[in-house]
C-alpha positions as CSV (number, residue, x, y, z in Angstrom):
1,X,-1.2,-30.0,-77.8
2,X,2.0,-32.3,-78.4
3,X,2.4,-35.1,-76.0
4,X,5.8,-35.1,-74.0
5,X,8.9,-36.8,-75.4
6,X,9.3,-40.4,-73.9
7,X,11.5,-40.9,-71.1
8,X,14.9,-42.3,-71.8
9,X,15.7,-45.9,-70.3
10,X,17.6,-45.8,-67.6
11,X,21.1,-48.4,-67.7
12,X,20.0,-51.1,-65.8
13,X,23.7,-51.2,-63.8
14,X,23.4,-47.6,-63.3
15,X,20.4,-48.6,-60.8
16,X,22.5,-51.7,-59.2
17,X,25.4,-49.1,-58.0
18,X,23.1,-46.1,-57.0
19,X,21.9,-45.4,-53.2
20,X,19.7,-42.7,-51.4
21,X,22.1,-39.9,-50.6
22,X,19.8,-39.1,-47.6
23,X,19.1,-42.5,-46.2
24,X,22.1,-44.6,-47.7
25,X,19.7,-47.7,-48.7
26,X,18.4,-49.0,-51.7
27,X,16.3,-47.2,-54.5
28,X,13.6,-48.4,-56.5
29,X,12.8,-47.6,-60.2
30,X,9.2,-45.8,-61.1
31,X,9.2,-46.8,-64.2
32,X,5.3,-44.8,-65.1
33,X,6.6,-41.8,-63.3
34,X,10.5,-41.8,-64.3
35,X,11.9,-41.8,-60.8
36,X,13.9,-43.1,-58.2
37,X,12.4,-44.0,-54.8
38,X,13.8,-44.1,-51.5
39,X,11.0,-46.0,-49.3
40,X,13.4,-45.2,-46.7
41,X,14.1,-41.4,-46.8
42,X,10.3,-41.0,-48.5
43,X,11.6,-39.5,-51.6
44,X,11.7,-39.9,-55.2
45,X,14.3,-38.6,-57.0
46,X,13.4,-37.3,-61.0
47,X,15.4,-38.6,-64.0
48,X,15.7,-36.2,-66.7
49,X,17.0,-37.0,-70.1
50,X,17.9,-40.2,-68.7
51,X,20.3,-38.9,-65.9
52,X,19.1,-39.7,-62.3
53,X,18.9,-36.3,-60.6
54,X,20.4,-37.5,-57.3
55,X,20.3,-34.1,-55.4
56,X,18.0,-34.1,-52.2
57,X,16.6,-30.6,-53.1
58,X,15.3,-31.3,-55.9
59,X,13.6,-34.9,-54.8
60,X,9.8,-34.5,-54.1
61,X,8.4,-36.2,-51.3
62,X,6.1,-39.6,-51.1
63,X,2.6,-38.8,-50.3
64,X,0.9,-41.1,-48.5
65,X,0.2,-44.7,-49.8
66,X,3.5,-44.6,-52.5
């Protein structure tokens, strides 16, 4: 079994300009699980081939203690 490709960097001013589309405020970057977190809204939006997938549908939701 292969391991998975590894996850492209993300442009540091990419992250500066983007915000939660549910909560309006401020993301974080998960660097170990390639992801954008909204504290705020409780979500963490995935990044896929290094383009933040900014669509509340498709954002899983924080379990408890992330």
């Amino acid at each position: 079994m292969s391991d998975p490709p590894p996850a492209l960097e993300v442009d540091p001013r990419l992250l500066e300009i983007l915000i939660c589309p549910v909560s309006h405020g401020r993301l974080d970057y998960d660097r170990a699980k390639n992801e954008l977190v909204s504290k705020t809204a409780r979500l963490a939006y995935p990044i896929r081939d290094g383009v933040p997938v900014m669509l509340p549908g498709e954002a899983r939701e924080l379990g408890e203690g992330e």
